[in-house]
C-alpha positions in Angstrom: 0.0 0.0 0.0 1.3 3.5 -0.9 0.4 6.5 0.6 1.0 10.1 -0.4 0.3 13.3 1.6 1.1 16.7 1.0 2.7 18.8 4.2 0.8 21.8 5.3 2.2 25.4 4.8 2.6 26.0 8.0 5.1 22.9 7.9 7.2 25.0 5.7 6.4 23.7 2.2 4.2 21.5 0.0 6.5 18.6 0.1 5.5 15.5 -1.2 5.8 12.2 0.9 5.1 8.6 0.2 4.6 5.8 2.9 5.3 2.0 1.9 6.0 -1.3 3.1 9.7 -2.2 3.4 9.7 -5.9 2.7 13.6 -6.2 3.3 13.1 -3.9 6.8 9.4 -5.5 8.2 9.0 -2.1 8.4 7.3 1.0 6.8 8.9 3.6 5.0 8.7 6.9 4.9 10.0 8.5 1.8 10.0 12.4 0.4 10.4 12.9 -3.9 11.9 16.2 -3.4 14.6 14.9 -0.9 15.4 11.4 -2.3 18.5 10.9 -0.2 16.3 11.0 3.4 14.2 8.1 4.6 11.9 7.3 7.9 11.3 3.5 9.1 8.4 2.7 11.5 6.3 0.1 12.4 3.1 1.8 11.3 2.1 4.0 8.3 1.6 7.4 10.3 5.1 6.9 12.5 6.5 6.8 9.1 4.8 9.6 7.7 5.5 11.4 10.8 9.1 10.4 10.6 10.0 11.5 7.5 8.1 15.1 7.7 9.9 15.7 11.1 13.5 14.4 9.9 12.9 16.7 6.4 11.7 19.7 8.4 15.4 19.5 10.2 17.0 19.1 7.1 15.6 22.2 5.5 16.2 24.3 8.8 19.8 22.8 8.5 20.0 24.3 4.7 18.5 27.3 5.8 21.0 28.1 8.6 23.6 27.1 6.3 22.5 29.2 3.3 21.9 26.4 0.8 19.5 25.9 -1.2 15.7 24.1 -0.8 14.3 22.1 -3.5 11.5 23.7 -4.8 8.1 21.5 -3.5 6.9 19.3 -6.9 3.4 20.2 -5.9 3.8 24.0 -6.1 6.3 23.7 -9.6 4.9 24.6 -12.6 5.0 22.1 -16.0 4.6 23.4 -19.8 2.6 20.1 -20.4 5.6 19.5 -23.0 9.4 17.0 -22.6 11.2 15.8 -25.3 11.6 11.9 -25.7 14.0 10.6 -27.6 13.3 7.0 -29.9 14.7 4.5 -32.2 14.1 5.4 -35.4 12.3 2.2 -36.1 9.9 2.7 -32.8 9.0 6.4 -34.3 8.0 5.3 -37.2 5.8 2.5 -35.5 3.7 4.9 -33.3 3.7 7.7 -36.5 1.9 4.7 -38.5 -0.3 3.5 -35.3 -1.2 6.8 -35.1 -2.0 7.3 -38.8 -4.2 4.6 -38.8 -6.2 5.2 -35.6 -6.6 8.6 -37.4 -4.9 10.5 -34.6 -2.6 12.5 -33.8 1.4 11.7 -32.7 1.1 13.5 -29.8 -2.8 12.3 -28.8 -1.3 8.6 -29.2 1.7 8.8 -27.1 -0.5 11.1 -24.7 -3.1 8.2 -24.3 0.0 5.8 -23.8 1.3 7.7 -21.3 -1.6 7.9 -18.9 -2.6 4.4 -19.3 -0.2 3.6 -16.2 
């Protein structure tokens, strides 16, 4: 089970944190996409979630005092809707013609790929 929360702004940012099961640990763990390197295990779900919100609160006092810089929260960023992907030729030419014939466009197919995860 995965589950993702979004700190409060009176926590300092809108940081985004994930709770799972550690099968290797028999544990949970507590995990935060903006500070991959930091991680909280616990027995239940909400220690871990607790854990990890506490431990990256220090962290980002720590960068503050020291004048570094905080990662930007992925909830607050803002995305252009467009990346560039790189392919084989052979693979572009597959999805230009499986496009073509579902009488689409490129970027409809590959958008409709994409968010069949």
């Amino acid at each position: 089970m995965v589950t993702k929360a979004i700190v409060k702004k009176g926590n300092k940012d809108y940081y985004t944190y994930t709770v799972t099961w550690s099968d290797e640990d028999k544990k949970y763990v507590g995990l935060c996409a903006e500070f991959p390197s930091l991680s909280w295990l616990a027995d239940s779900q909400a220690k871990a979630l607790l854990g990890i919100k506490k431990i990256v609160a220090e962290v980002i006092d720590d960068m503050t005092s020291n004048g570094e810089p905080i990662p930007a929260p992925l909830a607050t960023s803002r995305y252009s809707g467009k990346f560039i992907v790189r392919l084989t030729p052979d693979m572009h030419r597959r999805l230009a013609i499986e496009a073509a014939q579902a009488k689409v466009s490129f970027n409809r197919l590959i958008s409709s790929k994409l968010a069949k995860d």
